[in-house]
N, C-alpha and C positions, 0 to 999 in steps of 0.2 A: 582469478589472475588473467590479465591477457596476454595471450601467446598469440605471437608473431605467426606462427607453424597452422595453426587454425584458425583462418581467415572464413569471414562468412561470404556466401556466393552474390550478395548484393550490397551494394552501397549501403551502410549499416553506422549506427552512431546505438551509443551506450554509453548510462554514467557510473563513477564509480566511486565509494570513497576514500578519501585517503588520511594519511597520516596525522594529518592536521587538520582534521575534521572538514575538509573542504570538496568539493567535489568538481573531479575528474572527466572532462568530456573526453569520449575515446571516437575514433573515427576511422572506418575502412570505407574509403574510393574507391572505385575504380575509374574515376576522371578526377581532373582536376577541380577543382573548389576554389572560387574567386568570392563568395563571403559567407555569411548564415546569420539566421539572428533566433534565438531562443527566447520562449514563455517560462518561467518559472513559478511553480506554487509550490506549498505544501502545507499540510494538516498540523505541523509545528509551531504552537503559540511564537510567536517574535519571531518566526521567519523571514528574513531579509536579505538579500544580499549585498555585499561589501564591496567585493572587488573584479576584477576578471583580467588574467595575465596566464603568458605562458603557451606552451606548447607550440603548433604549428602555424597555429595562427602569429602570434609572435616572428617565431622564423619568416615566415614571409613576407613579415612586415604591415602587417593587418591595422590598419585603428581599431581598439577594442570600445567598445563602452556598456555602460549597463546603468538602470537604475534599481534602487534600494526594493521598490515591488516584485519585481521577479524578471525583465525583458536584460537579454544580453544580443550583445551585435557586433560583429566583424567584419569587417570590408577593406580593401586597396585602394588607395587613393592614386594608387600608380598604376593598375592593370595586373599584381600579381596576382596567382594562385597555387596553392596546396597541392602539388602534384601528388596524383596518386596512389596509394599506402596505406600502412596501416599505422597509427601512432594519436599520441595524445594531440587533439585539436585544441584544446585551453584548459585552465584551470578556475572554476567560478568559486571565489573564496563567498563566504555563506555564515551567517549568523544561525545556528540553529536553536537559539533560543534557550530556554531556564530547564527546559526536559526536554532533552533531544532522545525522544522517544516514538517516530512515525515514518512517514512516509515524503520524499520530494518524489514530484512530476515534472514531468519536459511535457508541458500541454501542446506545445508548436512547436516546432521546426522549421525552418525556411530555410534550405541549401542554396546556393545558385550557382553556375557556371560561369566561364569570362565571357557570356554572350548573354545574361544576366537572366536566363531563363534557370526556371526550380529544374530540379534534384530530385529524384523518385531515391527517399532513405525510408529502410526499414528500421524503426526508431525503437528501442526499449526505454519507453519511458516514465518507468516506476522506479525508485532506487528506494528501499529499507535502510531508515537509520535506525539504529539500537534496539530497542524490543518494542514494538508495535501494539498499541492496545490489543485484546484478543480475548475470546470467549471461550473457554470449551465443556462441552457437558458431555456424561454417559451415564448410563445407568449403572448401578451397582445396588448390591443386599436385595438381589434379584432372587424371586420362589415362584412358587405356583398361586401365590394370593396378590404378591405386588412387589412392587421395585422404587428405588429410590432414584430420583437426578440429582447426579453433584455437576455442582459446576464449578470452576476455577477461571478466574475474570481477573483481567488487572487495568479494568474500566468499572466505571456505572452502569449497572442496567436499570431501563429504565421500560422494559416489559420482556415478553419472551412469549411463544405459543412453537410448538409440535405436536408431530403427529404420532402415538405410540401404535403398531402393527404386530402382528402374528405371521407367518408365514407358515404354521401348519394347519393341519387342515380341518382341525378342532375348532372348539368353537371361541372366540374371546371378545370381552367386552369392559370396558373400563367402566371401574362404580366408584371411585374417588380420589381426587388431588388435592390435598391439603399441606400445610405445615410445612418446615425449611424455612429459608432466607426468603422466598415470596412472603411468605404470610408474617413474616418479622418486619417485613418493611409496608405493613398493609396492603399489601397488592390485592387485587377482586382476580381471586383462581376458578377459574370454571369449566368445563369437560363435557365432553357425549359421549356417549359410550362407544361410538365406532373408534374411538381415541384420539379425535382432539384436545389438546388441553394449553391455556388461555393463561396467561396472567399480566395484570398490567394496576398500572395507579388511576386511581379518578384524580388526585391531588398533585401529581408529578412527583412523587415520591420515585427512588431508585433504589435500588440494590449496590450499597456500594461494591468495591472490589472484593473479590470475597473468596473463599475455598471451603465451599460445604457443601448443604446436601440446597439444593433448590425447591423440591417439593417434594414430598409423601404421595404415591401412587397406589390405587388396591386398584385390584381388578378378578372376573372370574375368567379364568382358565381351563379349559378341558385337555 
């Protein structure tokens, strides 16, 4: 949420989402702001945006404009500017597509002053929509011969390699990785014994989304 109360020590912009799936530019000055114009992408199949209205750029009377690839732009055609503060700069309404499940970018930035020179902004410009593709693995059905990787994915994988390690002072050395969801999707798994271990497609084959064990490990142990 943004609090008024905890203002960041530099000229700062941040986006946010909001209620109606659109996204929020927030904006603390410390000088006045006579226009900006914004890059927008994202990882969102049919990402586009729609529209851009709102906030303080509105109040001062800004022309806004944008087009559908991602650039949005504000400026005065009379000389106004954004005096100093903290509050919402616009609102850029946004198509997020058939799975609004990733990530938008503020790739650029461009502030300027009423003497049309930039704006040193410290810019946060990643915003998370929904749940974000994501990989996680760890070991488990772990002994003194060998240990399993599960992994829980709600993406394709389409290879994988780590590195398995000891930290005591015995001796270890990996003697095999097989079987799991690599060897289901014919992946070529391969290993050294200091504990690399390798999997990937010759054909482009992937793992789909999945929640199991990724591969069979043996190793000896002291």
């Amino acid at each position: 949420e943004t609090d008024p109360n905890n203002c960041y020590e530099n000229n700062t912009l941040w986006m946010e989402l909001n209620t109606d799936g659109n996204v929020d530019v927030w904006m603390y000055n410390l000088e006045p702001v006579a226009g900006f114009q914004f890059e927008f992408s994202s990882d969102l199949d049919g990402f586009m945006l729609t529209g851009l209205s709102g906030g303080s750029a509105t109040d001062a009377g800004f022309q806004l404009s944008f087009n559908a690839s991602g650039t949005a732009l504000g400026f005065s055609l009379t000389g106004s500017t954004i005096p100093a503060g903290l509050g919402l700069l616009t609102t850029v309404e946004v198509d997020l597509g058939d799975n609004p499940n990733g990530f938008i970018y503020m790739d650029e930035a461009i502030m300027s002053d009423d003497g049309g020179d930039a704006l040193d902004f410290d810019i946060f410009d990643e915003l998370m929509v929904g749940t974000p593709p994501y990989v996680a693995v760890s070991l488990v059905n772990v002994t003194t011969t060998g240990a399993d990787v599960h992994m829980s994915s709600t993406t394709d994988v389409a290879g994988f390699q780590f590195n398995l390690t000891s930290l005591t002072d015995g001796s270890f050395e990996v003697t095999g990785a097989s079987g799991g969801l690599g060897d289901d999707a014919g992946f070529q798994i391969s290993f050294n014994a200091s504990g690399t271990v390798v999997g990937f497609s010759l054909t482009g084959a992937t793992i789909p989304a999945s929640d199991g064990i990724l591969v069979s490990l043996t190793y000896n142990y002291t």
